[in-house]
N, C-alpha and C positions, 0 to 999 in steps of 0.2 A: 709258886705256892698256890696261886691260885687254880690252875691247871690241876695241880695236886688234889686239892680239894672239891673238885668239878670231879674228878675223875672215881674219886670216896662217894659222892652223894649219887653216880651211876651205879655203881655196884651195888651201895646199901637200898636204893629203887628194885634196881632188878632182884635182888633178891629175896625181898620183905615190900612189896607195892604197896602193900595197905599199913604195915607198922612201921613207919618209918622212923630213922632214928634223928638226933639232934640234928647230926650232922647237916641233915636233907631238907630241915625244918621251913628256910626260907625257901627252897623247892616247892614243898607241898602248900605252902602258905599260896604260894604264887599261881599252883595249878588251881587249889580253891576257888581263889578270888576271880581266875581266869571262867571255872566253871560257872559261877556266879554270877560274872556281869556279862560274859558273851551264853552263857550255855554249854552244849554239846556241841556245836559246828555241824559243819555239813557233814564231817565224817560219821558223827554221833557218838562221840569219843567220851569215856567214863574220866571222872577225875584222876584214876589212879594213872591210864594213859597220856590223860592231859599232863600228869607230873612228871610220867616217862620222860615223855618228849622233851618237856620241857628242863629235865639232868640233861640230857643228850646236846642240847640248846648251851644249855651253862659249860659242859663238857667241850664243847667246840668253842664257844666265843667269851668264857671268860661269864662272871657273876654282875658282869655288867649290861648284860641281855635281860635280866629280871625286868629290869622300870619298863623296856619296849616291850615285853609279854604281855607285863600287866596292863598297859595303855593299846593296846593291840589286840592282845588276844590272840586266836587264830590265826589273825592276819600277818601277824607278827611272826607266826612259825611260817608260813608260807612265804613272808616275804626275806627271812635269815637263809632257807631254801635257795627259794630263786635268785639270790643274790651270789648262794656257794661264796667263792673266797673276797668276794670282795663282801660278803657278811660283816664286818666291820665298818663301814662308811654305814651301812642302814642303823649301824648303833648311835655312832657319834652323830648323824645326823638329829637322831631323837635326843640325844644330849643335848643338841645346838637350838631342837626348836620342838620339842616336847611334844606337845597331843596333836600341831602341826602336822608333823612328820608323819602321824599316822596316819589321816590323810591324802597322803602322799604315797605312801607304801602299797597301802590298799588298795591302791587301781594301778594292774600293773603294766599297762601302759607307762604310766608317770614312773613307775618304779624304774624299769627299761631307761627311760630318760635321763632318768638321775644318775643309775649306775655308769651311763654311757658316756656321761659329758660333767657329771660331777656337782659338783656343792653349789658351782655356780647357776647350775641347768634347777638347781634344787630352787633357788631362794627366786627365779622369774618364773618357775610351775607354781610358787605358791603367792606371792606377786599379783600375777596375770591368770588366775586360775581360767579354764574355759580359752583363754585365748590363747596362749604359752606353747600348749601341747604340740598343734599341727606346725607351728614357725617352728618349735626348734626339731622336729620331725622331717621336716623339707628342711631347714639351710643351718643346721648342726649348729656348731659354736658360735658363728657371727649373730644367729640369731640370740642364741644367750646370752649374745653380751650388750645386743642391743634392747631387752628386752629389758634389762636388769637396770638399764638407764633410765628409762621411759615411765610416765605416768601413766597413771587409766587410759584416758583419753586418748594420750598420745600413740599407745600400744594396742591398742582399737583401730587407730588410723593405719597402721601398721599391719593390722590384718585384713583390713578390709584393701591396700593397698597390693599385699599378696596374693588375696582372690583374686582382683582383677590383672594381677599378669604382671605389675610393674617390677619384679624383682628377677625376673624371665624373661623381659622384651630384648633384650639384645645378652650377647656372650659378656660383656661386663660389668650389667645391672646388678650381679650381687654383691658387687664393688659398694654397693649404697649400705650395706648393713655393715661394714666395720665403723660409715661415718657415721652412723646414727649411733654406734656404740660410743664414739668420740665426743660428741657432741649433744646427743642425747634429744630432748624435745623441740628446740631450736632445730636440727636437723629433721627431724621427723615433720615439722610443722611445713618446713622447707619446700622440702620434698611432695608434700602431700600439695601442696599447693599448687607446683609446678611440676607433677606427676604427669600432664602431656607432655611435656619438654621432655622430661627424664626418660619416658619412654622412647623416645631417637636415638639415635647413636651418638648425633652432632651435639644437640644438647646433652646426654649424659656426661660423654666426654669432656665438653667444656666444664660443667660440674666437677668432675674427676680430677681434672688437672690444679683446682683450685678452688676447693671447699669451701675455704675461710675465707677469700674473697666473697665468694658470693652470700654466704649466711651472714655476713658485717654488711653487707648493700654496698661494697667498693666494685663489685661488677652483677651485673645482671644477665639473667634469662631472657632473651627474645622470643617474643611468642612461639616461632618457629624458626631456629635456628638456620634452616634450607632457604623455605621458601621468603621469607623475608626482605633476602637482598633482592633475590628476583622479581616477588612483588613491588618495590621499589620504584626499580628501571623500568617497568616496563611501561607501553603506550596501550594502557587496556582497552580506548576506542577505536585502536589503530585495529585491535586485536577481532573486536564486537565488530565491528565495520566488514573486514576481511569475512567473520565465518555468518554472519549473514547476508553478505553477497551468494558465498558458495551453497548456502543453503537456495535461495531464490534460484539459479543457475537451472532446475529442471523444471519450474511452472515459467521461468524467461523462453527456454528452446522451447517447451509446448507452442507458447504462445508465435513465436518463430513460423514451427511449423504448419501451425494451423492458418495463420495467414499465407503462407506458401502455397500451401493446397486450394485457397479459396480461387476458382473462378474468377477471369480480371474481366470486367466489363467497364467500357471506358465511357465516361460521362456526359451525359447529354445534355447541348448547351441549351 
């Protein structure tokens, strides 16, 4: 029916633009209000095309497009556009989070995001605004889901953790974003603390194998999961001792030689 009725308020536009009948009423009401508060847009579009578009709008998606129009404007025809058939998620999204969403829409970057990875990529772009974009840009869903856990703070730590490389350093560092998805600030805070460890293989791995030991403090991070033991054992003046000998070793043979060569004249008593 509704279809039906989207498809009456195309016809009676296209064929009478400026008198429009009952039928088209909230159409025209809607192109109005659109001309109103956004203007003409960049295309510089008259109100009667603003109404076109906007039958065509209803025609495709249903009378339920009007609220994102009117809170949208322009932005809102470009963004039911680029979205094509998945044009129904940018609806109910505005459903779900009103003049939000329109923010969201309108740079479409974010829109791209949303469409790609869904309602949930929806609610940490609006979240984490400014931060959100480039994590779930680089590490798709994991980053979604950890992002969606995460407070300010902690989702700052988070990217500022992804600048410098920790999520990259070895082939299973992106292993760290399902657990921050799990565990949320507690992991994040973890992590960020012990983000040299994490960057090794040895220490990630340990990490890896058992999360929730380590975020309860029933096992620990050693500074340096490698070198540690080795530091340990070793005899470090054994060590000092040895390589400053072999450094002395050519002002020792100078001195060698240069008594060698010196002239022997034997002492008079």
């Amino acid at each position: 029916m509704k279809r039906l009725l989207a498809v009456s308020l195309l016809l009676c536009l296209t064929a009478s633009p400026v008198q429009a009948g009952p039928a088209s009423r909230a159409v025209r009401e809607t192109a109005e209000w659109i001309m109103k508060k956004f203007g003409k847009g960049a295309a510089g579009k008259t109100v009667d095309e603003i109404a076109e578009a906007t039958a065509k709008a209803v025609a495709r998606h249903g009378d339920d497009a009007l609220p994102l129009l009117r809170a949208a404007g322009h932005a809102g025809f470009r963004a039911l556009d680029d979205a094509a058939e998945k044009a129904p998620q940018v609806i109910r999204l505005f459903a779900r989070k009103g003049d939000e969403a329109v923010w969201l829409i309108s740079e479409p970057k974010k829109l791209a995001l949303f469409l790609k990875h869904g309602d949930e990529a929806a609610d940490a772009l609006l979240k984490h605004g400014g931060l959100a974009d480039d994590l779930i840009a680089r590490y798709g869903d994991d980053a979604v889901g950890a992002l969606t856990k995460l407070s300010r703070p902690t989702a700052q730590r988070m990217s500022m953790a992804a600048r410098e490389g920790l999520f990259d350093a070895t082939p299973r560092s992106g292993e760290l974003l399902p657990i921050i998805r799990r565990y949320g600030d507690e992991a994040m805070d973890f992590i960020w603390k012990h983000k040299r460890v994490l960057a090794t293989s040895a220490g990630l791995y340990a990490f890896l194998s058992d999360p929730q030991a380590f975020l309860s403090g029933v096992k620990t991070l050693v500074v340096d999961p490698l070198i540690s033991p080795i530091a340990q054992g070793t005899n470090w003046t054994l060590i000092f001792g040895g390589l400053l000998f072999l450094f002395s070793l050519p002002a020792l043979a100078r001195l060698i030689i240069f008594m060698a060569r010196r002239p022997w004249r034997p002492s008079t008593p």
